[in-house]
FIDRENLUM-751308 format. One record per residue: x, y, z of N, C-alpha, C, CB in turn. Coordinates in steps of 0.02 Angstrom, whole numbers, padded with zeros to 5 digits, always signed. Atoms other than C-alpha are relative to their C-alpha. Glycine has a CB too. Layout:
# FIDRENLUM-751308
XYZXYZXYZXYZ ...
This chain:
# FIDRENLUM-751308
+00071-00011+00006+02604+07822+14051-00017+00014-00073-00024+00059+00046 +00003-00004+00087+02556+07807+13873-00091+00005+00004+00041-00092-00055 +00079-00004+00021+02383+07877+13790-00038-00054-00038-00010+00058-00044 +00072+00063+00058+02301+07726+13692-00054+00005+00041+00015-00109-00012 +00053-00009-00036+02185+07707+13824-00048+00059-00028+00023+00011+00067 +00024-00061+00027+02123+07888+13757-00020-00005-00073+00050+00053+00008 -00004+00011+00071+02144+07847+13579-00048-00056-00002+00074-00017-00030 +00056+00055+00035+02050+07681+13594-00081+00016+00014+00014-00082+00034 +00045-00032-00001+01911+07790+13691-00012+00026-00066+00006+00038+00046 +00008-00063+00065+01896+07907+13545-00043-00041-00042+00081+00029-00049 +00026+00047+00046+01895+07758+13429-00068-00035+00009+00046-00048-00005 +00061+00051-00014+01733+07654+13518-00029+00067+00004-00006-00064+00071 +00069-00049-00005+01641+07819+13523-00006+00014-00076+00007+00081+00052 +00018-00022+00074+01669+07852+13322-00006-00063-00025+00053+00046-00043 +00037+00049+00024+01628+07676+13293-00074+00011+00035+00036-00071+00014 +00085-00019-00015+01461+07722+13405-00035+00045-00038-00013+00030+00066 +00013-00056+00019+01448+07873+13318-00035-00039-00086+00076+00057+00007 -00016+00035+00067+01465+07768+13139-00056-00035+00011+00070-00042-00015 +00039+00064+00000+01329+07630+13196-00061+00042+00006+00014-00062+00061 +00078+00001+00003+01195+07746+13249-00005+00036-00065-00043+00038+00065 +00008-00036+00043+01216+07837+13092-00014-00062-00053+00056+00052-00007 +00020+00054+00060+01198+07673+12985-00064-00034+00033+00066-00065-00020 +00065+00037-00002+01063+07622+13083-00077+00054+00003+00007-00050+00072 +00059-00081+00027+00953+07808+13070-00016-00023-00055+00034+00092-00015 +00026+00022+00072+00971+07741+12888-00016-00042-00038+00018+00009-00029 +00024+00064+00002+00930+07583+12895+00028-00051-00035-00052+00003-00018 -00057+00056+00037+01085+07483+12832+00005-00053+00045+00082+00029-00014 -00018+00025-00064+01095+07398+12999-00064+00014+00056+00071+00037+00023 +00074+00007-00045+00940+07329+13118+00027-00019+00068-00061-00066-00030 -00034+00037-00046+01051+07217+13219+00057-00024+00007-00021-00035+00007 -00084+00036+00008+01212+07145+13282-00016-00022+00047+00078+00036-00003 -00002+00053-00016+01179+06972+13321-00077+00004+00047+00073-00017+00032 +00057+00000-00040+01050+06966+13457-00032+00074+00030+00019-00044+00056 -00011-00054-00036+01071+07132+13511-00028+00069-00046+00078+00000+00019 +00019-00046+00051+00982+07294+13423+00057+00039+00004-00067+00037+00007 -00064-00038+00006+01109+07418+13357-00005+00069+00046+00013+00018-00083 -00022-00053-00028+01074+07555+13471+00019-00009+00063-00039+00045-00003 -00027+00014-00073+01090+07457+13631+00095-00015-00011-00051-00083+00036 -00076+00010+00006+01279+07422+13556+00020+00039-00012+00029-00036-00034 -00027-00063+00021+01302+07595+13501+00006+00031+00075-00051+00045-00058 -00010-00039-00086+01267+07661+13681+00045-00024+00035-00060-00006+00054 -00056+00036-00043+01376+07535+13760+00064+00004-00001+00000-00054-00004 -00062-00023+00013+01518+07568+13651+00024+00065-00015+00016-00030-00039 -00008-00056-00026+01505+07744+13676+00021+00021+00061-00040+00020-00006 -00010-00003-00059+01481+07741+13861+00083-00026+00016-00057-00038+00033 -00070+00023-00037+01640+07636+13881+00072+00051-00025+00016-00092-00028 -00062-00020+00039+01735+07751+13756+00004+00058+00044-00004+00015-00086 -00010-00072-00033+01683+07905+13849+00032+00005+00063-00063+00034+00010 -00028+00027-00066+01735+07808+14022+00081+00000-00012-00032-00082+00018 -00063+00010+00028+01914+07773+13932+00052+00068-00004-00015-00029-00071 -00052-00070+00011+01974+07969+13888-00016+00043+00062-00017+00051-00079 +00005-00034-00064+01885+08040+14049+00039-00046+00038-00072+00013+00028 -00047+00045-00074+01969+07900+14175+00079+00042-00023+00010-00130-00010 -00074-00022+00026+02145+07957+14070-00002+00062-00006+00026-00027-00067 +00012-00086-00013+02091+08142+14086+00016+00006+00071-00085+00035-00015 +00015-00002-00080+02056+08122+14258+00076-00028+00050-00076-00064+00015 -00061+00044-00014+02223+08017+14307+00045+00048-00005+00015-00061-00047 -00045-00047+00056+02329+08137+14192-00014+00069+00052-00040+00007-00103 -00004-00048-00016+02267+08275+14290+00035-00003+00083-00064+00025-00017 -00021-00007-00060+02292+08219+14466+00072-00019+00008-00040-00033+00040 -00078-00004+00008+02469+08165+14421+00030+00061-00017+00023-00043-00048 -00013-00056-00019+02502+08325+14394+00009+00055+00039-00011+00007-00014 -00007-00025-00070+02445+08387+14534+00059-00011+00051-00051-00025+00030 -00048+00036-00041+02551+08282+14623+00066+00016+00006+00002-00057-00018 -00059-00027+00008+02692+08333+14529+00045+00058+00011+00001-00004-00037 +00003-00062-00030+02671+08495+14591-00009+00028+00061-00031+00020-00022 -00013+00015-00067+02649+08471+14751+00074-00016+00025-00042-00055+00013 -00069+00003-00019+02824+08385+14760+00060+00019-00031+00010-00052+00010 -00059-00053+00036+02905+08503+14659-00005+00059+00068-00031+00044-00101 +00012-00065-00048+02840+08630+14793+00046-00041+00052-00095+00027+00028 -00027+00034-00032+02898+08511+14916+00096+00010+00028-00023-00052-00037 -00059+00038+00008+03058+08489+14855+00039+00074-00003+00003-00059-00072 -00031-00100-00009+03095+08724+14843-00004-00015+00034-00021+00079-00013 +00011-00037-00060+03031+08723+15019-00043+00041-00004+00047+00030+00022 +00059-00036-00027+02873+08808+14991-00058-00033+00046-00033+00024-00056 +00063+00026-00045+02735+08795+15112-00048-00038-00043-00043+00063+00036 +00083+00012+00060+02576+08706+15026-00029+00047+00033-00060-00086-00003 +00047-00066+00012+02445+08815+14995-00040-00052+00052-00039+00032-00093 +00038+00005-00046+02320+08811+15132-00055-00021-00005-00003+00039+00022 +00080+00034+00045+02162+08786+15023+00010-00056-00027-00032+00040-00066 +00003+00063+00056+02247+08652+14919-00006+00023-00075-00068-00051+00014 +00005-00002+00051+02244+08740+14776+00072+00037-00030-00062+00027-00009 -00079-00024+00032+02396+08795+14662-00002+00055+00019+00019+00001-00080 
């Protein structure tokens, strides 16, 4: 399980971060057909989708792992489901 996924999130949100800041200052109107903030949002949204999905993944594998570590002493699971 390797982080890029996380890393390339990061990256499309500080290129979003980078575009609306050149286009507040008016270096940049457009990219291609498309105005620059509808491409700044997009490649934000997907970046922020990218380190939460691999947050989110990352965590329930853990869970998991802990579960069949419990499993594997012979403890009961917890009754609530929680550690």
């Amino acid at each position: 399980m390797t982080r890029a996924w996380r890393f390339i999130g990061y990256a499309l949100m500080a290129v979003a971060a980078l575009l609306a800041v050149a286009m507040r200052r008016g270096m940049i109107a457009a990219i291609g057909p498309f105005p620059v903030a509808a491409v700044a949002l997009l490649l934000g949204m997907i970046g922020v989708m990218l380190v939460f999905t691999d947050l989110m993944v990352r965590g329930l594998y853990a869970q998991v792992d802990t579960a069949k570590r419990r499993e594997e002493e012979g403890e009961p699971p917890a009754a609530d489901g929680q550690g």
